[in-house]
C-alpha positions as CSV (number, residue, x, y, z in Angstrom):
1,X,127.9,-13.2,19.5
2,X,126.9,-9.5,18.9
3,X,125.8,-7.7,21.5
4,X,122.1,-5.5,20.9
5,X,122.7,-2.2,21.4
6,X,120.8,1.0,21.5
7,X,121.1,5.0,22.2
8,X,117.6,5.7,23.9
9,X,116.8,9.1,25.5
10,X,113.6,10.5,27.2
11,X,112.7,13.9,27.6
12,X,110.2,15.4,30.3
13,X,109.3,18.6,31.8
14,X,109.7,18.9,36.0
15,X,108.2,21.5,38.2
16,X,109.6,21.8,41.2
17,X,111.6,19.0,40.9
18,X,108.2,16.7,40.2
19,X,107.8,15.2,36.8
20,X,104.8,17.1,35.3
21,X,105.1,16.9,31.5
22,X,106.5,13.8,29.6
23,X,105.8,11.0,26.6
24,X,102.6,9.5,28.9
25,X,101.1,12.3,29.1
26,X,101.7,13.9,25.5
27,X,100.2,10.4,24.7
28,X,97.0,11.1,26.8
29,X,96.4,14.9,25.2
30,X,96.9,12.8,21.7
31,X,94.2,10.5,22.6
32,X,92.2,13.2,23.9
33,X,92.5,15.0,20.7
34,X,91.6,12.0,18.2
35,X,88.9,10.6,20.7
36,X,87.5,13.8,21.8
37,X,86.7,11.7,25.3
38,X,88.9,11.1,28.2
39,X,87.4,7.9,28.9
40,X,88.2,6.4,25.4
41,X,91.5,8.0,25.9
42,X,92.4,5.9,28.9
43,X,91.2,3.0,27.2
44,X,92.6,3.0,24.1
45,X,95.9,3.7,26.4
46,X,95.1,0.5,29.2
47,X,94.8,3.0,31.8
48,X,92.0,3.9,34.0
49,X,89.7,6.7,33.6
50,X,91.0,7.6,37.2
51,X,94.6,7.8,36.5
52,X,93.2,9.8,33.2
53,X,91.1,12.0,35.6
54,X,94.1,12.7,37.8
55,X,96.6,13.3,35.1
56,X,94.3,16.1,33.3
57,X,93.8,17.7,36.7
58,X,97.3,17.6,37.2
59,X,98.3,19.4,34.1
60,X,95.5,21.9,33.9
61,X,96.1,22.7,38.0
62,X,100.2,23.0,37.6
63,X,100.1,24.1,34.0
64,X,100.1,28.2,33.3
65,X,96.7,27.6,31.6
66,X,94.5,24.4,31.6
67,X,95.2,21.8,28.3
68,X,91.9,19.8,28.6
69,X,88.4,21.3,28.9
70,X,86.3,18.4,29.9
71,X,82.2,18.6,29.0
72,X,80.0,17.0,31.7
73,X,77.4,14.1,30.3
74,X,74.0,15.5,28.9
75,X,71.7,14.8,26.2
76,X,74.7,14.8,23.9
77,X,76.8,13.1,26.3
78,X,79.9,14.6,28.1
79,X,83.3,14.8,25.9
80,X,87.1,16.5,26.3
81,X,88.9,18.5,24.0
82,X,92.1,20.2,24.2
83,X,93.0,23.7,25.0
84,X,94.7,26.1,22.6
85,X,97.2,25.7,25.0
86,X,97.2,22.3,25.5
87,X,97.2,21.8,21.7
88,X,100.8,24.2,21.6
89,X,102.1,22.2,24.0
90,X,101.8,18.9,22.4
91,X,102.8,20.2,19.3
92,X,105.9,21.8,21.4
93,X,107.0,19.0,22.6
94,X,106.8,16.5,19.5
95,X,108.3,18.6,17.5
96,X,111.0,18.8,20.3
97,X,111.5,15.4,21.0
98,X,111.8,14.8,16.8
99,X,114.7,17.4,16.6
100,X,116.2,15.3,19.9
101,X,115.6,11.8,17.8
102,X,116.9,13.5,14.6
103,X,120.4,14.9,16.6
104,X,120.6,11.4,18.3
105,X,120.8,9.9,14.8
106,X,123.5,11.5,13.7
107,X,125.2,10.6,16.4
108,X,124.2,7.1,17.0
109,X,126.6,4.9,14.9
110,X,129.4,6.8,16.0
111,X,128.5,6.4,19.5
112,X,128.0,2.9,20.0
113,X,130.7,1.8,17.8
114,X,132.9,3.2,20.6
115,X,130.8,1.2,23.0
């Protein structure tokens, strides 16, 4: 019997030697930016609003600029949207981690044939 195998990688961002900027949270600014609401966002993701809540505060505290503007509730309810910056971020990094993907590719076969 063959044995399953697979060349995985993730890629992150640490500050201070604490994660700050990885796939979950690229997935929550993507959420954000198709649901323009933080609370759909952590829903359509299975995670609280309060993880959510702590996540944007984290990256728009830590961050050079803030990524998420978030709109208190009013007459035409509250809402989130992304930051230029937080928008050239997520772009930044997808298009990184597709050049990573595209590099382990190429290299894949060879690699785990030797494995």
């Amino acid at each position: 019997m063959e044995s399953k195998k697979e060349l995985r990688t993730r890629c992150w961002v640490d500050i201070d030697g604490k994660k700050f900027f990885g796939p979950g949270r690229a997935q929550l600014l993507l959420m954000i930016e198709k649901n323009g609401s933080l609370s759909k966002a952590a829903k359509e993701m299975g995670m609280s609003y309060r993880k959510a809540w702590a996540m944007v505060e984290d990256m728009n505290q830590r961050g050079q600029k803030p990524y998420v503007e978030l709109h208190k509730g009013g007459t035409k309810g509250g809402g989130a949207e992304l930051t230029e910056t937080g928008k050239k971020v997520l772009i930044t990094f997808q298009k990184m981690n597709d050049d990573i993907n595209e590099t382990l590719e190429q290299h894949k076969d060879e690699m785990l044939g030797l494995i």
